[in-house]
C-alpha positions as MATLAB code, in Angstrom:
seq = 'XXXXXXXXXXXXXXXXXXXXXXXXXXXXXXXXXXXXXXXXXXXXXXXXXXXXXXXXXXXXXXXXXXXXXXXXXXXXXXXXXXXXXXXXXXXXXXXXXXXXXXXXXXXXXXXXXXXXXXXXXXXXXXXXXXXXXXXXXXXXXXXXXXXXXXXXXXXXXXXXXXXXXXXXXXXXXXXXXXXXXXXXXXXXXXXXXXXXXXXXXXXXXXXXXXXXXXXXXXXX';
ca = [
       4.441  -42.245  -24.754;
       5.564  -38.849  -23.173;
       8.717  -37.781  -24.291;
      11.734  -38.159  -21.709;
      13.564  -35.037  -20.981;
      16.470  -35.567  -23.468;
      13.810  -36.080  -25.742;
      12.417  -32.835  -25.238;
      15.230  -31.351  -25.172;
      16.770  -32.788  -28.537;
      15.411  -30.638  -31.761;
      16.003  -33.608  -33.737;
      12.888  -35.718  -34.934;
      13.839  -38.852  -36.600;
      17.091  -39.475  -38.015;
      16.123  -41.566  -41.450;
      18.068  -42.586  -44.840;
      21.000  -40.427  -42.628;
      18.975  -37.467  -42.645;
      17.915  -35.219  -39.762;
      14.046  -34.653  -38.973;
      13.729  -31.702  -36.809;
      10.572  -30.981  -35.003;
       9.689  -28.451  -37.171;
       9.967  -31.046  -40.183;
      13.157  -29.277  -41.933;
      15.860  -31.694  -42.607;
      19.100  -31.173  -42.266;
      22.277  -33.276  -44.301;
      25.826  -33.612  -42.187;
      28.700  -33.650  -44.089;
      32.262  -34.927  -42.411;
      34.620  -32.907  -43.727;
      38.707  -34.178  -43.884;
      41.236  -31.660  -42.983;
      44.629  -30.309  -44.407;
      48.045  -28.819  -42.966;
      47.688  -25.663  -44.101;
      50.931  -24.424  -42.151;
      52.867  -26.796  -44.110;
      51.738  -25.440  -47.572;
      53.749  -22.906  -49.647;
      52.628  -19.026  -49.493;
      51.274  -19.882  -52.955;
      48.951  -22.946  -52.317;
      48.439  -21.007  -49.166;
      46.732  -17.923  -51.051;
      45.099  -20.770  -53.513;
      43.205  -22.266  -50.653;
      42.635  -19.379  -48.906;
      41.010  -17.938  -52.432;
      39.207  -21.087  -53.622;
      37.347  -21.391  -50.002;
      36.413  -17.629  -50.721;
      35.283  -18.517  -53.801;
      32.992  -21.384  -52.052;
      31.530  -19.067  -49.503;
      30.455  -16.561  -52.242;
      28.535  -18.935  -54.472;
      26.341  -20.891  -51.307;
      22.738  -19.400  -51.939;
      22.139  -21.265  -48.675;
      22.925  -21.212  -45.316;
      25.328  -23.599  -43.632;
      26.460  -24.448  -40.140;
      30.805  -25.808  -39.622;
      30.928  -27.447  -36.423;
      34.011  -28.729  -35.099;
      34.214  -30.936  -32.731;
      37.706  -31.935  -30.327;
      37.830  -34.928  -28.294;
      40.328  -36.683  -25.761;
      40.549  -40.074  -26.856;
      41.984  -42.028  -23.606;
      44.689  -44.230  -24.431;
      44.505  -46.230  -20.960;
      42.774  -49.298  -22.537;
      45.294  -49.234  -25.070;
      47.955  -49.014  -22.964;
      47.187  -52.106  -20.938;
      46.341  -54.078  -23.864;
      50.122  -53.453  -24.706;
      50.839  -54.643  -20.886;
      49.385  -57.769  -21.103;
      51.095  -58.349  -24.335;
      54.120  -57.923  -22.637;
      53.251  -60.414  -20.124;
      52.423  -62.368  -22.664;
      55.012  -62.940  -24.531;
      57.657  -65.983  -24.253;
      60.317  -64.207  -25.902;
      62.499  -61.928  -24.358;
      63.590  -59.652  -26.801;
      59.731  -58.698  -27.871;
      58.967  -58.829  -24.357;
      61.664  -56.126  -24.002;
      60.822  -54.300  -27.026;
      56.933  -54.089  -26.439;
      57.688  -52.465  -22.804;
      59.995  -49.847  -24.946;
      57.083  -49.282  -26.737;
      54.526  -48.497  -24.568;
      56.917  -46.301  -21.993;
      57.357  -44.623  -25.251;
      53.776  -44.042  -25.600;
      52.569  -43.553  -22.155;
      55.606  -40.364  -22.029;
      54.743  -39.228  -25.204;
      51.240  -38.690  -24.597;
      50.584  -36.264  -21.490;
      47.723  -37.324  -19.351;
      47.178  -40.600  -21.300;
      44.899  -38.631  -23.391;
      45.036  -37.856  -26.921;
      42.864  -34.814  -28.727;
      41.542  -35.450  -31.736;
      39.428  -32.570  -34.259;
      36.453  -33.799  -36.412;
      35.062  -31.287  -38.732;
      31.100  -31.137  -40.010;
      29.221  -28.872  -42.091;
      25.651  -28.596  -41.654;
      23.299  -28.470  -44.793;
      19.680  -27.022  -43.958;
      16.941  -27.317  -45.963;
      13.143  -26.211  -45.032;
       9.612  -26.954  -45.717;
       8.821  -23.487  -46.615;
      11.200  -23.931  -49.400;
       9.282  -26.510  -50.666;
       6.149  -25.672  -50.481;
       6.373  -21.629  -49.619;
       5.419  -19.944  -46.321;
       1.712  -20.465  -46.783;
       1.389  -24.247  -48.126;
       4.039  -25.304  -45.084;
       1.888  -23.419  -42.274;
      -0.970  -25.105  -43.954;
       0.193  -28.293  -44.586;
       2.321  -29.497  -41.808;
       1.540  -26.183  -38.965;
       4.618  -25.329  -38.368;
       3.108  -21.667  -36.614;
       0.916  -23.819  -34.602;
       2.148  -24.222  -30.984;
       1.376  -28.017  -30.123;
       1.878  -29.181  -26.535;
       4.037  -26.207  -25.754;
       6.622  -26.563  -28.757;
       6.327  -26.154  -32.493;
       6.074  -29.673  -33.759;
       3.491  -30.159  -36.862;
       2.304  -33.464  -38.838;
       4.894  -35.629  -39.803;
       6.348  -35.536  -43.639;
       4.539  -38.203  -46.206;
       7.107  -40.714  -47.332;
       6.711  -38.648  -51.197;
       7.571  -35.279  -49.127;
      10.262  -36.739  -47.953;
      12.118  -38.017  -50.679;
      11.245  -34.681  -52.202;
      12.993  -32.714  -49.931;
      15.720  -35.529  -49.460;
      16.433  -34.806  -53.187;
      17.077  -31.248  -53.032;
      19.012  -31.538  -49.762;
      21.541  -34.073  -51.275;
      21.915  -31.924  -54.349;
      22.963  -28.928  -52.064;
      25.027  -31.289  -50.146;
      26.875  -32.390  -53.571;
      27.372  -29.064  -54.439;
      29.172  -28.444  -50.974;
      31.019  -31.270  -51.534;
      32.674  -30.226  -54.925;
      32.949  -26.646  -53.669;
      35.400  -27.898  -51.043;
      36.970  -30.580  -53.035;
      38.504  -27.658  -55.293;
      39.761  -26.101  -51.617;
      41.663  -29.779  -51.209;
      39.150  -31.060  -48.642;
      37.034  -34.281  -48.900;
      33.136  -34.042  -47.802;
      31.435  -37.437  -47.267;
      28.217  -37.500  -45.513;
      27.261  -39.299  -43.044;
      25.115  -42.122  -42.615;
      22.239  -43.039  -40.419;
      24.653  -44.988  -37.940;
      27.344  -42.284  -38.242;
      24.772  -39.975  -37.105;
      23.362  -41.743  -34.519;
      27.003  -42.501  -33.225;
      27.624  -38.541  -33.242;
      25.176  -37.219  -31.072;
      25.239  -39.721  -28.879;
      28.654  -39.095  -28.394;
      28.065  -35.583  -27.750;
      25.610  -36.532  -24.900;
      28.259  -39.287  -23.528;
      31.484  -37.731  -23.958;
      33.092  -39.827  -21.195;
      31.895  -43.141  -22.488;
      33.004  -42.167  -26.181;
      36.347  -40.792  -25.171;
      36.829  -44.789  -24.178;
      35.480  -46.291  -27.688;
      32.138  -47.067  -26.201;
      29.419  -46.675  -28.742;
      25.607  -47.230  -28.378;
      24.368  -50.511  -30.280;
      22.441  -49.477  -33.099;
      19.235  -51.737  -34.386;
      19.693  -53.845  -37.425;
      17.083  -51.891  -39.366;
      18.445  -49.018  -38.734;
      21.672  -49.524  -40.780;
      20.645  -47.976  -43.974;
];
């Protein structure tokens, strides 16, 4: 089946035991990453973080990708869910107290929109590191040009889990490199993932809480 032109577009394989397939067979892990007020810290925890992120940076003997990501959330739907509440209700006083409440809201919140910040960090990991330069071109082509684009054999279910191991290791060493800056790191899962980039291809849709339905076998 020819691919469609998102398809073709997309780098991004397979997305399986929520880990990225590219084209090119590397994998890649996403971690979501929590976030801190750092203007609200003393000068001193200030200077800790500041040092203990340094200190995270230096030892990676990998490369890594932070993404962040900001969103309007539209509050409309929740708004009139609060309005027919109010119609709703048979006593006066909540009646009264609900409409407070979502005047409140709707003047608090310019627009009706909300922005929200997610934060990801991007953990490669390629074939050539697995096999070397030579045993990857040989074993999957990955220099081969293959109906215009560079897309070789697909990884062996062994292969796989081979590589899955070493990318989760690098991903738990990420993880307690950022814990000791005060951040949490959980990665994400095969839904999550799916949920995420489709998002990023149907911003309006998401920015309403409208998400894709996802196949049962799919959530692994």
């Amino acid at each position: 089946m020819p691919e469609s032109a998102t398809q073709a577009f997309l780098e991004v394989q397979d997305i399986r035991e929520g880990i990225l397939i590219l084209k090119n067979n590397s994998i890649r892990g996403i971690l979501m990453v929590s976030s801190i007020n750092f203007a609200l810290k003393s000068e001193e925890e200030q200077t800790a973080i500041i040092f203990a992120f340094q200190t995270f940076l230096n030892s990676l003997d990998f490369f890594c990708q932070i993404v962040i990501q900001s969103r309007n959330i539209n509050i409309t739907p929740y708004l009139d869910g609060l309005k027919d509440l109010e119609e709703k209700q048979t006593n006066e006083l909540l009646r009264k107290q609900t409409s407070s409440y979502r005047e409140f809201i709707k003047n608090m919140v310019v627009g009706d929109t909300v922005m929200t910040k997610n934060f990801y960090i991007v953990i490669p990991y390629n074939l050539m590191e697995i096999f070397g330069m030579k045993g990857a071109a040989k074993q999957f082509g990955i220099f081969k040009k293959e109906s215009g684009g560079q897309q070789g054999q697909a990884m062996k279910d062994d292969e796989f889990q081979r590589a899955k191991t070493q990318l989760w290791q690098r991903m738990e060493y990420a993880s307690m490199g950022l814990r000791r800056c005060g951040l949490e790191a959980v990665p994400l899962t095969t839904p999550e993932l799916i949920e995420l980039f489709w998002s990023i291809h149907h911003p309006d849709q998401a920015e309403v809480g409208y998400y894709p339905e996802i196949l049962p076998e799919l959530l692994k």
